[in-house]
Backbone bond lengths (Angstrom), bond angles and torsions (degrees), N, CA, C in turn:
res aa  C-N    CA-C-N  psi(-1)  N-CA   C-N-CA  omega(-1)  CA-C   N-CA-C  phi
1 X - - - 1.464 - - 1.529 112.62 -
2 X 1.354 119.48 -57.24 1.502 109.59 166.29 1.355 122.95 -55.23
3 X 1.361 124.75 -11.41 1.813 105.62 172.92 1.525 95.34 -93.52
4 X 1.084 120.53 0.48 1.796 97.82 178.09 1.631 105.78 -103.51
5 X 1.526 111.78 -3.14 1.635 112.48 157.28 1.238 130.35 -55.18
6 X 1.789 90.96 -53.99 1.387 124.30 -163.28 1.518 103.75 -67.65
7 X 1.586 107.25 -39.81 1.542 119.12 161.48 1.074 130.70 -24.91
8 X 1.551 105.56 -70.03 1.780 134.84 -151.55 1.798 79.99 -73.39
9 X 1.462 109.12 -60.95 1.721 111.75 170.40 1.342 135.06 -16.79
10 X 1.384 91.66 -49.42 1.514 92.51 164.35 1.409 144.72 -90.60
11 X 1.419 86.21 -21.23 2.140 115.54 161.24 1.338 92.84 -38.00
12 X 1.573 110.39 -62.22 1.457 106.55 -137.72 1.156 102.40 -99.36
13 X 1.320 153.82 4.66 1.227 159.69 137.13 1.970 117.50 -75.87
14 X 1.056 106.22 -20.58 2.141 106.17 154.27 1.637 85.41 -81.30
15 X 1.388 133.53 -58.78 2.028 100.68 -141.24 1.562 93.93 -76.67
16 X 1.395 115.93 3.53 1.699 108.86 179.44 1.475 110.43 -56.46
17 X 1.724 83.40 -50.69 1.602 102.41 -153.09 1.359 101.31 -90.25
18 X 1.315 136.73 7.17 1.013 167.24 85.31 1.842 111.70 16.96
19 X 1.387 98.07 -86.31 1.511 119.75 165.33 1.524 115.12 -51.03
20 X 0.903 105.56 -22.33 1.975 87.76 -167.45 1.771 90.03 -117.26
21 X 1.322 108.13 2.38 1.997 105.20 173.54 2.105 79.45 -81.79
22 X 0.763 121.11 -44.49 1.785 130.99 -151.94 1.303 92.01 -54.51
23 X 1.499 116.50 -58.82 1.232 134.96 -132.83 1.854 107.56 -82.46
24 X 1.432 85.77 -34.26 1.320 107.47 -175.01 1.668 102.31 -93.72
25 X 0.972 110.02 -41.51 1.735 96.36 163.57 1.652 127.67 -38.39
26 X 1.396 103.11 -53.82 1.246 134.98 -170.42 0.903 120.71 -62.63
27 X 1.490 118.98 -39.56 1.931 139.07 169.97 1.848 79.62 -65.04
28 X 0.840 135.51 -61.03 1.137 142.44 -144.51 1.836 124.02 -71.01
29 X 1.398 96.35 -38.53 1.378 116.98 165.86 1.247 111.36 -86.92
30 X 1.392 138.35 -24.63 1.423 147.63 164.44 1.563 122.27 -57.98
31 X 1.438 92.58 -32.74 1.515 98.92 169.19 1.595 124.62 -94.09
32 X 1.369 111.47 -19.08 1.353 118.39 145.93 1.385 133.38 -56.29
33 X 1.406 93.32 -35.91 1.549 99.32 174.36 1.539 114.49 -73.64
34 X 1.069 124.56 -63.41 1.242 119.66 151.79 1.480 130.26 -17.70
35 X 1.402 118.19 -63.44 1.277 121.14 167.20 1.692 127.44 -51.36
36 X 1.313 105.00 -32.65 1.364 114.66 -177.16 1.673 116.79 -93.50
37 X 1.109 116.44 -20.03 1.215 126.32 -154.38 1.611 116.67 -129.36
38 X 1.377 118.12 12.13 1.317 144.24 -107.54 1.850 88.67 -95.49
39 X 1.937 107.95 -44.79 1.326 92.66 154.19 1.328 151.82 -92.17
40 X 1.387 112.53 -6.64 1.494 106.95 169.05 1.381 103.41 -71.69
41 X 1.599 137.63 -37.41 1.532 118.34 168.52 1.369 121.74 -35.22
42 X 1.409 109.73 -56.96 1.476 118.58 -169.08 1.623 113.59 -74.65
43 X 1.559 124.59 -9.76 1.402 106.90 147.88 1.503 119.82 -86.86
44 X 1.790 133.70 3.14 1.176 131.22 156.75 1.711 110.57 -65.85
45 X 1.685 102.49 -38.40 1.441 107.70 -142.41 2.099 91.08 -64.34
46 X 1.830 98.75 -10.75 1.754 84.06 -171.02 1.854 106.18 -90.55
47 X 1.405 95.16 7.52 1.775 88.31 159.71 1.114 118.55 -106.87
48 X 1.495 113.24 -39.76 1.749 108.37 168.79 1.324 121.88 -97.59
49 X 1.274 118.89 141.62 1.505 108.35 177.69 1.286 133.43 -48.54
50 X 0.978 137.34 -67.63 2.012 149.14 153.98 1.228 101.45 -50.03
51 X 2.154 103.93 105.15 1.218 105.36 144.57 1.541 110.62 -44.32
52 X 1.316 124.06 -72.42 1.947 140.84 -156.03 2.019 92.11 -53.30
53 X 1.353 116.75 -24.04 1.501 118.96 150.31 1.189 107.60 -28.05
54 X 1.267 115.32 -90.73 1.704 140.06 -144.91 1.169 89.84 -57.75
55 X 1.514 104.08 -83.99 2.255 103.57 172.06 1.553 120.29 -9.46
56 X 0.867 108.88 -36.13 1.784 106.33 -147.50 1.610 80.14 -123.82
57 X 1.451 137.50 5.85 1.625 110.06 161.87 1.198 81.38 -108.57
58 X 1.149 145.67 -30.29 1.563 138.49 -168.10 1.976 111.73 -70.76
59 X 1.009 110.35 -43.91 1.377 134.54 151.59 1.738 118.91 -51.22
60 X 0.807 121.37 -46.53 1.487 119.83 177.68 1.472 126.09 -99.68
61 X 1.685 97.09 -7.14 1.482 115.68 175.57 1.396 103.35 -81.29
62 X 1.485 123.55 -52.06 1.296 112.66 -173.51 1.300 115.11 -80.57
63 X 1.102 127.75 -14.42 1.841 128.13 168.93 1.141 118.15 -84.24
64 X 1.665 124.67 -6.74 1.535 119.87 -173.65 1.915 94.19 -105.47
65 X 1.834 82.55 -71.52 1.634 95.37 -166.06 1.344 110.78 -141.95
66 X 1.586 130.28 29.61 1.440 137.37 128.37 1.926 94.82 89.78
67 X 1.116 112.89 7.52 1.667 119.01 -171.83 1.480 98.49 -119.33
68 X 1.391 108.47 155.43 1.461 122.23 -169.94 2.041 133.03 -112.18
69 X 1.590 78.65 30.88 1.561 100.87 -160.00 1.557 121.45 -35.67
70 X 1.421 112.30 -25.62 1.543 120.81 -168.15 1.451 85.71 -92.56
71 X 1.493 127.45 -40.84 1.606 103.94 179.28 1.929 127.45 -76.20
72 X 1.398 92.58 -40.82 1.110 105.94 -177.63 1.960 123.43 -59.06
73 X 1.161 94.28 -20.89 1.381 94.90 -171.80 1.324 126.28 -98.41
74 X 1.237 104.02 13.71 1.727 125.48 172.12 1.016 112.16 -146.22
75 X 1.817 108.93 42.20 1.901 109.75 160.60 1.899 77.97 -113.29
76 X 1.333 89.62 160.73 1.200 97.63 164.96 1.903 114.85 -115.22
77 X 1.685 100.33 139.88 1.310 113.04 -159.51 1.857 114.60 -32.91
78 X 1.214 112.47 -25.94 1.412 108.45 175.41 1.562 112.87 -80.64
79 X 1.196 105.35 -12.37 1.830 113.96 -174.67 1.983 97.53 -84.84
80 X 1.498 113.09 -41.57 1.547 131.18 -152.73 1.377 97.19 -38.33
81 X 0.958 122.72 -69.39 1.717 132.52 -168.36 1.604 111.47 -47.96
82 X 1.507 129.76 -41.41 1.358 128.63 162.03 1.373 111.25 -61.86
83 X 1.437 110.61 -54.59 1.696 101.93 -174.20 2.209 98.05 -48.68
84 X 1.120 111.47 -69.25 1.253 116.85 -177.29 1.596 109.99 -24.17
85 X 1.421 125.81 -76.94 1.303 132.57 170.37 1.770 107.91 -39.80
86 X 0.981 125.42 -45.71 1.476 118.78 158.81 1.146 131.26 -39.67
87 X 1.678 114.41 -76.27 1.017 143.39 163.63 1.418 118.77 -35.69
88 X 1.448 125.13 -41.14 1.674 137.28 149.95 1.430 127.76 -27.38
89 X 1.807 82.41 -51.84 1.852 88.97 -179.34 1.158 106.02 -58.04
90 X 1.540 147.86 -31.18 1.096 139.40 -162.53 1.935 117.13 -85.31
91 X 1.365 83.62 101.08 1.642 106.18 -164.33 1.791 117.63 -36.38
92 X 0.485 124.96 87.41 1.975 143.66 -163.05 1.743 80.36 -54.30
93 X 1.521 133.38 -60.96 1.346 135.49 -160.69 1.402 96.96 -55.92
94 X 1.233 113.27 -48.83 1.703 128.91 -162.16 1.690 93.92 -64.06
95 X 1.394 127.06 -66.86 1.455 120.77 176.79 1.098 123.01 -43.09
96 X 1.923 118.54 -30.43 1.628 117.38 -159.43 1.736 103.86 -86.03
97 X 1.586 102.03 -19.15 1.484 114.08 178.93 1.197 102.84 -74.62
98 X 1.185 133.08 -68.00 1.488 143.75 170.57 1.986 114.60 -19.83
99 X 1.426 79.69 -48.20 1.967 105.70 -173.24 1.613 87.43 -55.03
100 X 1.557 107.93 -66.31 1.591 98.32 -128.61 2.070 91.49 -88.42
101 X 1.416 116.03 -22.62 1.667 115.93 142.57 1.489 124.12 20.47
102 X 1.860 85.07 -73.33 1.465 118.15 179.46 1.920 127.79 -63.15
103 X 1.542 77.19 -17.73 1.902 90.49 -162.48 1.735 106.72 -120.29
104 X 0.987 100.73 -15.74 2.065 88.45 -172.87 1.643 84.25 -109.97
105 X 1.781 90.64 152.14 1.412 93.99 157.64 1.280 150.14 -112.81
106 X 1.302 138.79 -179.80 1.664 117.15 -139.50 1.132 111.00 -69.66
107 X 1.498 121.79 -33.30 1.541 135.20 -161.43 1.759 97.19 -81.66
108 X 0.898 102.84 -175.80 1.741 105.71 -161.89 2.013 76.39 -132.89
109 X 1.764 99.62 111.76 1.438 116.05 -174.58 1.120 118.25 -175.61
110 X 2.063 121.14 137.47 1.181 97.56 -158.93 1.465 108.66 -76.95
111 X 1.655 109.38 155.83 1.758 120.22 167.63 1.355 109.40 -40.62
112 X 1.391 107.15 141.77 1.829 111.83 150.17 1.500 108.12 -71.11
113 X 1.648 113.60 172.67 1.162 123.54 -172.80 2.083 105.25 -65.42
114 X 1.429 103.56 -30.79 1.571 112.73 -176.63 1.941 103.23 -61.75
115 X 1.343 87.64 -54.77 1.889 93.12 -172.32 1.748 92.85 -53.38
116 X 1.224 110.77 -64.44 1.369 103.11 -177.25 1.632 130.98 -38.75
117 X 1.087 111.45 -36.61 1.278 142.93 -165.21 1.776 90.08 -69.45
118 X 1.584 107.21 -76.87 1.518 128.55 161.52 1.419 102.51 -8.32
119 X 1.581 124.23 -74.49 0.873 138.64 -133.41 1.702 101.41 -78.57
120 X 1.127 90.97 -61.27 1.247 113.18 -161.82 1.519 105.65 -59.28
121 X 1.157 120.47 -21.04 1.523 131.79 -170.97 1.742 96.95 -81.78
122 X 1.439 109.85 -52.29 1.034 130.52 -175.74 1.774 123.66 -59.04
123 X 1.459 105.55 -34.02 1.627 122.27 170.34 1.368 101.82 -74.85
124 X 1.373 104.44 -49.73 1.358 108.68 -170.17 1.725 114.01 -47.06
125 X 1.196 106.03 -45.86 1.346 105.45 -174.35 1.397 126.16 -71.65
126 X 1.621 103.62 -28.24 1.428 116.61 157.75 0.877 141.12 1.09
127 X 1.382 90.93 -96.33 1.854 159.67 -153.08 1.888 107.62 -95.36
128 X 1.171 102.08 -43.39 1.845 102.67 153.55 1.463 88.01 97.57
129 X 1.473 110.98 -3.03 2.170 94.63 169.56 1.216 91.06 -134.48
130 X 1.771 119.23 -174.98 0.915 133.90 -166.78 1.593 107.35 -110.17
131 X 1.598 105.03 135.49 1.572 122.66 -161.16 1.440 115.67 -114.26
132 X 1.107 173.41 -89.53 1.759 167.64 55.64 1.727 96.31 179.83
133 X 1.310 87.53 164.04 1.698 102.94 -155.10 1.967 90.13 -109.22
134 X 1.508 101.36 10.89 1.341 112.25 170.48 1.615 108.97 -161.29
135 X 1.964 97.59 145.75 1.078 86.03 176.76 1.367 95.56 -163.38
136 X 1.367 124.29 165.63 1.694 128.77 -148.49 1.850 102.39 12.10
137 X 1.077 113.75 64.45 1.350 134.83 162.62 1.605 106.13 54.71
138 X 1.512 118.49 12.41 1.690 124.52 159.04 1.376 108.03 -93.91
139 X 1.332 108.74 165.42 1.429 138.59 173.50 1.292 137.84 176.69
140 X 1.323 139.38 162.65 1.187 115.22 -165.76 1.690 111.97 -97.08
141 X 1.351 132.96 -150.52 1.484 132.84 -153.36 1.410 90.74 -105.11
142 X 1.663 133.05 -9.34 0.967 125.25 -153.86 1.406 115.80 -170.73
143 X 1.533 152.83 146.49 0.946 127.96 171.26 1.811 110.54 -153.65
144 X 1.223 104.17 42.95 1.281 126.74 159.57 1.594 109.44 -158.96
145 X 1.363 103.87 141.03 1.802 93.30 -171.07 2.017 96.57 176.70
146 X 1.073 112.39 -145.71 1.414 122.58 -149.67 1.673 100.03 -121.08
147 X 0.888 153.85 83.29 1.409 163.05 -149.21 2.289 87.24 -95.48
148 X 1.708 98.43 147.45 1.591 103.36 165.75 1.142 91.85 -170.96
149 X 1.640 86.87 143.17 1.641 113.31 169.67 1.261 129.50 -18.60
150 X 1.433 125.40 149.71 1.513 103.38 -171.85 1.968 86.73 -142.03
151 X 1.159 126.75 -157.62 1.360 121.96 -171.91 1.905 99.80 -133.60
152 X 1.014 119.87 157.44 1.500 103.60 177.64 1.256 125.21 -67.21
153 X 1.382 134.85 179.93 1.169 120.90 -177.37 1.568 107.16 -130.07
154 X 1.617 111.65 157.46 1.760 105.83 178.65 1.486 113.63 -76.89
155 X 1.749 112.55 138.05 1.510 103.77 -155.87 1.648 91.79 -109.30
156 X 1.561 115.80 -1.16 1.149 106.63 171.09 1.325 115.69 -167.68
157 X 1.420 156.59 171.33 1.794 122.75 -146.81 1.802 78.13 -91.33
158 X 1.876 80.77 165.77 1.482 103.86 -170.45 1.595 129.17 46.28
159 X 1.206 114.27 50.03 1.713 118.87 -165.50 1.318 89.44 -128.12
160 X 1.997 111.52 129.72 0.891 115.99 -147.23 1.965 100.45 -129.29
161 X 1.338 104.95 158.11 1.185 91.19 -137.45 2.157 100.80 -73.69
162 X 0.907 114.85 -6.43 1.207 119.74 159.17 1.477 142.84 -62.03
163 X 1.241 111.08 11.04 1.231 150.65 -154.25 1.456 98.58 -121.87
164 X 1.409 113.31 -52.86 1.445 117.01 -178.64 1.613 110.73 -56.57
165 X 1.530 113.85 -12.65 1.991 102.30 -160.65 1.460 77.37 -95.01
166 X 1.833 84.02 173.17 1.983 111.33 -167.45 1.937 66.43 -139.56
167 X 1.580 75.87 128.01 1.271 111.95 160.21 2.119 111.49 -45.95
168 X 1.392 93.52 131.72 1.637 92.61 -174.62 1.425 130.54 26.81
169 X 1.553 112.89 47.51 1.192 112.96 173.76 1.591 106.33 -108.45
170 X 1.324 104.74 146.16 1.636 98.61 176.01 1.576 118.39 -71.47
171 X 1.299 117.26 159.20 1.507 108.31 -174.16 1.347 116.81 89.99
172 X 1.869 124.41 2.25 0.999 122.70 178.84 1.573 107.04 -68.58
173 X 1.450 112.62 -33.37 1.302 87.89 176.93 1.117 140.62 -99.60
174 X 1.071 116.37 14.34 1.700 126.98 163.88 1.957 100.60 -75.83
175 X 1.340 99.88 -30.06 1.744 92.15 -177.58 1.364 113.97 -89.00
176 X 0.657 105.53 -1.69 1.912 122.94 165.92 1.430 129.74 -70.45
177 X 1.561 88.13 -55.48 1.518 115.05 -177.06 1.547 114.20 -68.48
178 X 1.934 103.65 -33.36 1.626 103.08 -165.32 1.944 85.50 -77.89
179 X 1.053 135.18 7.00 1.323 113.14 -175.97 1.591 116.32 43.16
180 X 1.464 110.53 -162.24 1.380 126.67 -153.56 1.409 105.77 -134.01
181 X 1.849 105.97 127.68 1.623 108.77 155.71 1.358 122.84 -24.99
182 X 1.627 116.08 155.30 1.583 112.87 168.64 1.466 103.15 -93.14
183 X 0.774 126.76 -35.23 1.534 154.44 139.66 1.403 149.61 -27.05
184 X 0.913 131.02 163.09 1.648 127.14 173.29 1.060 107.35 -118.48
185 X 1.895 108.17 150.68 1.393 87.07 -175.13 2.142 125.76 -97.47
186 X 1.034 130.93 -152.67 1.403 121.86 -176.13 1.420 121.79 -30.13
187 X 1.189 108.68 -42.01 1.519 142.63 -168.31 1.344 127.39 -86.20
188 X 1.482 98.11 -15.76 1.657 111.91 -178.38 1.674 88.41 81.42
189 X 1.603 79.75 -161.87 1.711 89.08 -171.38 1.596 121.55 -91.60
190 X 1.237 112.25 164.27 1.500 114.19 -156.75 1.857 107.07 -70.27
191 X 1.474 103.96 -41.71 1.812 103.47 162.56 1.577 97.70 -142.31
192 X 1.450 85.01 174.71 2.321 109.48 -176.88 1.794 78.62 -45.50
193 X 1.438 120.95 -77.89 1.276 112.46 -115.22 1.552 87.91 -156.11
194 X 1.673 118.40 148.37 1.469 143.96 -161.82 2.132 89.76 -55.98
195 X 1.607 101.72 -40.92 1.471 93.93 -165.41 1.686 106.49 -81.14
196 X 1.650 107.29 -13.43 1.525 84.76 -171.55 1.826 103.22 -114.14
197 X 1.371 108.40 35.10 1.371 101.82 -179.13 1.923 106.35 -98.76
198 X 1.199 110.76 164.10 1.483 114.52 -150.39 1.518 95.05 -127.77
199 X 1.671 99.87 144.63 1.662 92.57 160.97 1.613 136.45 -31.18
200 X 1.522 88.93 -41.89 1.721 77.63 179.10 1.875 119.48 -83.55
201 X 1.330 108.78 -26.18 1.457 99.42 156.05 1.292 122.79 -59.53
202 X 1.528 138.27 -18.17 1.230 128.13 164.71 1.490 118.15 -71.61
203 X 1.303 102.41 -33.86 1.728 111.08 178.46 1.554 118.26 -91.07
204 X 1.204 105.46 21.60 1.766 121.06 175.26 1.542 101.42 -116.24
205 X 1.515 113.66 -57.93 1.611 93.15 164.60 1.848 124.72 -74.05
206 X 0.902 100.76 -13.47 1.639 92.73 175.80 1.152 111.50 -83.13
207 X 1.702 144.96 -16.65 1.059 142.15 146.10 1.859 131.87 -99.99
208 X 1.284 118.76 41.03 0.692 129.20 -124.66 1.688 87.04 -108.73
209 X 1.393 131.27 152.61 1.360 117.50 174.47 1.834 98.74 -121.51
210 X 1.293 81.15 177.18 2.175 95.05 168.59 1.717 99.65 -124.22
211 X 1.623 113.16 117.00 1.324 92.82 161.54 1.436 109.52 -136.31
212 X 1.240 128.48 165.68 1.284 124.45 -150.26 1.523 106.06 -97.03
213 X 1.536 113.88 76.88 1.239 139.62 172.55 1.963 120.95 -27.54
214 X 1.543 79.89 -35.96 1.735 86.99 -169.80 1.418 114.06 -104.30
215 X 1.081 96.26 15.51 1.906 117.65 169.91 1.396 110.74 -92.83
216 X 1.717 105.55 -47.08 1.660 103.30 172.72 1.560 116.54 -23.43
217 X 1.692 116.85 159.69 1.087 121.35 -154.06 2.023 81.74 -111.83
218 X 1.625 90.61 118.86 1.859 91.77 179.33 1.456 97.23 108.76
219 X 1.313 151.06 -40.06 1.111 145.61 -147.56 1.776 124.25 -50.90
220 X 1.001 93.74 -24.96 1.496 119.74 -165.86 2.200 104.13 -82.40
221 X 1.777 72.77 -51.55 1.867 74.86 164.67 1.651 121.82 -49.85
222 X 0.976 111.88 -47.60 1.481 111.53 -162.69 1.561 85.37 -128.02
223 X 1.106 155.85 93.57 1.571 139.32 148.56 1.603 116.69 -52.04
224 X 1.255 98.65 -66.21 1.957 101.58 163.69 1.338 117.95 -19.17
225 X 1.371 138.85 -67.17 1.299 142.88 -141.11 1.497 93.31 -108.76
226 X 1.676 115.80 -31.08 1.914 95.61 166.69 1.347 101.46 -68.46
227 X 1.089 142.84 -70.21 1.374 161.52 153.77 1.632 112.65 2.71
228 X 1.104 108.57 -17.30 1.805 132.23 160.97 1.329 131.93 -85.74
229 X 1.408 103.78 -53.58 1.437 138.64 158.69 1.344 113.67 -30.32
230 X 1.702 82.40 -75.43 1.984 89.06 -156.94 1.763 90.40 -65.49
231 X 0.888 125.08 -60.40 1.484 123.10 -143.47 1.646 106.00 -46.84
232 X 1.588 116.44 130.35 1.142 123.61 -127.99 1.582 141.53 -21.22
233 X 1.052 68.07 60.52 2.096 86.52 164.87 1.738 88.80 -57.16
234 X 1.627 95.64 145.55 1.408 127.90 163.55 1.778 114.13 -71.94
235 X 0.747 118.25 131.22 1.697 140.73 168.88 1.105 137.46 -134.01
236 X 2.093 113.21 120.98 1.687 94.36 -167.81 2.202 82.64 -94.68
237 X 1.418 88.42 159.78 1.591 117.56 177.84 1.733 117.49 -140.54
238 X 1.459 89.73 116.17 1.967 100.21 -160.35 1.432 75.24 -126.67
239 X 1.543 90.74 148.39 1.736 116.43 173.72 1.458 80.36 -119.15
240 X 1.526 92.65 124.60 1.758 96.81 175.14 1.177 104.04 -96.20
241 X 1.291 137.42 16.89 2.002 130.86 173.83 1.699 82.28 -77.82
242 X 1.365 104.76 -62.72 1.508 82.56 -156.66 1.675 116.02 -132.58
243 X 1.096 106.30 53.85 1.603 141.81 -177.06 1.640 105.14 39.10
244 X 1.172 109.27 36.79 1.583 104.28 -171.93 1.825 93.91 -83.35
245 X 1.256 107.04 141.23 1.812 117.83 -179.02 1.672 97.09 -120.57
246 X 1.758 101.39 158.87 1.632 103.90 173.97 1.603 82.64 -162.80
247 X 1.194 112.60 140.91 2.130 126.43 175.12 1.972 65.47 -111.26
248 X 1.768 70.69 137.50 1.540 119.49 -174.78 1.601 111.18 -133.94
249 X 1.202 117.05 158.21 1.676 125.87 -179.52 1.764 84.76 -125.26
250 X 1.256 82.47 163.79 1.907 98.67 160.70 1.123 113.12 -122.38
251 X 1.731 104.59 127.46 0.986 114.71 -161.29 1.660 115.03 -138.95
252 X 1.534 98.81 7.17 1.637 116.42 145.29 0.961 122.20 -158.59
253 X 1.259 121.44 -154.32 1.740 136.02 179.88 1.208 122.15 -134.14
254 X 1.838 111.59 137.20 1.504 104.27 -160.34 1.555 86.17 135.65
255 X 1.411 107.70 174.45 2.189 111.45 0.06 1.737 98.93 -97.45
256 X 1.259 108.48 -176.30 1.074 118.99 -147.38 1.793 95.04 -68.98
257 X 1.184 128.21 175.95 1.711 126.77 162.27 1.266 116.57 -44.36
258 X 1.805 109.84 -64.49 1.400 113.12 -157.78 1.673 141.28 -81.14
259 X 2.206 77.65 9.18 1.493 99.87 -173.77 1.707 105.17 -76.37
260 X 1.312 113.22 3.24 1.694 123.85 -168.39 1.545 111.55 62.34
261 X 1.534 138.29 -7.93 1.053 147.24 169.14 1.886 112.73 -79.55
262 X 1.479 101.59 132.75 1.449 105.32 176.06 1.512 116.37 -82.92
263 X 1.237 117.75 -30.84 1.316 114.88 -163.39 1.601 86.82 -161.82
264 X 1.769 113.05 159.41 1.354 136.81 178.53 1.442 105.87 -103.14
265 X 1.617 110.51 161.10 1.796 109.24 170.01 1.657 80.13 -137.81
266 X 1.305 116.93 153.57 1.572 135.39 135.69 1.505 103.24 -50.36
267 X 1.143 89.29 155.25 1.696 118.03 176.69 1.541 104.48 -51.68
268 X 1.154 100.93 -67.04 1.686 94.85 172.32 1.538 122.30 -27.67
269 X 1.617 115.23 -60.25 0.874 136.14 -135.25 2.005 97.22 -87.90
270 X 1.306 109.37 -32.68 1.307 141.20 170.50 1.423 98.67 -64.81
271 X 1.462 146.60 -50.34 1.182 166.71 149.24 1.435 103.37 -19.58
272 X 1.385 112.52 -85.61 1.323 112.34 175.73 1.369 148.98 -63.85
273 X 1.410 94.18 -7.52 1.784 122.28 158.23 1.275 130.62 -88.96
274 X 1.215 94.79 -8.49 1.718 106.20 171.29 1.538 119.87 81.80
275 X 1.524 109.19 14.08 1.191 128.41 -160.38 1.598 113.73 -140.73
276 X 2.257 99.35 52.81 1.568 103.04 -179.33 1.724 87.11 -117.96
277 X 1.228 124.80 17.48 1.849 105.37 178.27 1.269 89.01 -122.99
278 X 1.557 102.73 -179.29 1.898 124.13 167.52 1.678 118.21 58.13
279 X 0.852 103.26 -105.65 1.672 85.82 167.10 1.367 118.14 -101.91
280 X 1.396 124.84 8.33 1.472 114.56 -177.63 1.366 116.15 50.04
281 X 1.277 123.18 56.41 1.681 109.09 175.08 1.657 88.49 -178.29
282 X 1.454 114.70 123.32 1.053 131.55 143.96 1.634 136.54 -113.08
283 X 1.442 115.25 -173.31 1.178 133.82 142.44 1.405 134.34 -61.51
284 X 1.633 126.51 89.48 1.163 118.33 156.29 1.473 145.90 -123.37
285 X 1.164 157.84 -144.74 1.346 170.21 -127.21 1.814 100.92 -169.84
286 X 0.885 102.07 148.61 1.732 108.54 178.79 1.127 125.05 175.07
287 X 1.462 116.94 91.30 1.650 126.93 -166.68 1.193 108.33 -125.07
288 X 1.552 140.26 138.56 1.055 169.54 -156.98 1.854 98.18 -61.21
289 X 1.091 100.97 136.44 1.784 96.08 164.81 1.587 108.64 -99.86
290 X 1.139 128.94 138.83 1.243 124.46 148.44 1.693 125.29 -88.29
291 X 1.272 120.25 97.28 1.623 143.49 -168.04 1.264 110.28 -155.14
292 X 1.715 93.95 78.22 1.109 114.73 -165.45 2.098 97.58 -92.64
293 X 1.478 104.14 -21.22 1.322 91.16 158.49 1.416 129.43 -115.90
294 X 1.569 118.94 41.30 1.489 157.40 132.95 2.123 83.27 76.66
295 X 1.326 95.10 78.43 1.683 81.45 -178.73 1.423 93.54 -122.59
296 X 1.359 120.31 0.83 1.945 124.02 -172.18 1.577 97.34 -92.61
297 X 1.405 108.09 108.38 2.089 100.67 172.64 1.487 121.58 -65.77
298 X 1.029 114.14 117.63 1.660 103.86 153.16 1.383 130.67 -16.36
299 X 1.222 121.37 121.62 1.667 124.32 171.38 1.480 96.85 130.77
300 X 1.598 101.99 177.31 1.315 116.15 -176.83 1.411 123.22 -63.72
301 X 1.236 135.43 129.81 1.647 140.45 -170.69 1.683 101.29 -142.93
302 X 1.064 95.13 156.90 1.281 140.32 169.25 1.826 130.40 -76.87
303 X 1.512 106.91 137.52 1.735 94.12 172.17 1.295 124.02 -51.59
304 X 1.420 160.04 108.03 1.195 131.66 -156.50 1.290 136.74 83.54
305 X 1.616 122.23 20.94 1.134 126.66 -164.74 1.273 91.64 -102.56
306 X 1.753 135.30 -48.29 1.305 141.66 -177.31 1.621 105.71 -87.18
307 X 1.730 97.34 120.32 1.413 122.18 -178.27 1.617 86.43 -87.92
């Protein structure tokens, strides 16, 4: 009975300190917002009274639950659509960077189960689904760490890497340049054959991650049933420099330990993190989605994009 006092004791003295990291973020991003954004507030501020209003629902909307209730509910429906276009400008990436600021720490190390815990509660609410750095009791060794480039992979025999570009899209040439596996990846290939592969096998290797499967904690016990698991499991991936997000599948294994990298992205995936030039390798975030009835798409998203 006294260690589950001593317990609850300590619960409630972390979500304190917890609370006043929040609180103080929040004053903090509010005044950024303000600063940055200074006139689309001030054409809200002539429907609602409190400019430091607007700030601080716009501010607490995207860190709680991504909705704008203190603004929205005293425009009137012919006004709604300007407040909205206003309200837009205010950079959702820019807040989620700001957000998570408050929550990771400086050194590049894996989370405790609490930060995780933190976190995950905290994306979750975001992001509008549910995220955890565990799930049916797997996970990986790590879930903040050093992300690097990876090369595309063959999605079906003889598929060549020119095949991979989309007509006039930007970023073709970084996906060009990373070239192509010699190889297949964990999984073999994405379909039999060029005629029977499907949109979503194209959108599994184009977002496709590497994570180091055989690091998981247990793996060795059962290889089979991780080996089930991972293969494209859903993953959200946030570059916290500059809140850029992308839902990812896994779609190999790797990279090795001594490359100093935790996990790989496709070119794409490197693309949308803001992290396909210079050294190709950052700092990111990477927690499991639970979409278990697969309704979240692959690619880059937003706080609040999934209703």
């Amino acid at each position: 009975m006294p260690k589950k006092v001593s317990k609850d004791i300590n619960l409630r003295s972390h979500y304190s300190q917890l609370k006043k990291v929040w609180q103080k973020k929040h004053k903090l991003a509010k005044k950024r917002v303000l600063e940055k954004h200074g006139e689309a507030i001030d054409w809200l501020n002539g429907k609602i009274p409190s400019k430091e209003n607007v700030a601080g629902a716009a501010v607490g909307a995207m860190m709680l639950s991504n909705t704008l209730p203190a603004v929205t509910s005293a425009i009137t429906p012919e006004d709604r659509p300007k407040v909205d276009e206003h309200v837009e400008n205010i950079d959702r990436a820019t807040l989620l960077r700001q957000h998570l600021g408050a929550l990771l720490p400086s050194e590049m190390r894996p989370l405790s189960k609490d930060e995780e815990t933190m976190l995950s509660q905290a994306l979750s609410s975001d992001f509008g689904f549910t995220v955890a750095a565990e799930l049916d009791g797997k996970r990986l060794n790590r879930s903040f760490g050093y992300i690097g480039a990876e090369q595309h992979l063959m999605r079906y025999p003889g598929d060549l890497m020119y095949s991979h570009l989309e007509p006039e899209v930007a970023g073709n040439r970084v996906v060009f340049s990373s070239g192509m596996a010699p190889g297949r990846g964990a999984w073999g290939y994405f379909a039999k054959s060029k005629v029977e592969m499907t949109k979503l096998d194209v959108e599994r290797e184009k977002w496709y991650v590497a994570v180091p499967t055989f690091l998981a904690p247990g793996f060795y016990d059962n290889v089979r049933s991780h080996y089930e698991w991972f293969k494209y499991r859903k993953m959200l991936i946030i570059n916290p420099k500059t809140g850029k997000s992308v839902v990812v599948d896994i779609g190999d294994a790797g990279p090795a330990q001594w490359t100093g990298k935790h996990l790989g992205g496709s070119p794409e995936v490197m693309i949308a993190l803001g992290l396909s030039e210079g050294p190709r390798k950052g700092a990111v975030l990477y927690f499991f989605i639970d979409d278990a009835g697969d309704k979240i798409p692959l690619g880059p998203i937003k706080p609040g994009e999934v209703k």
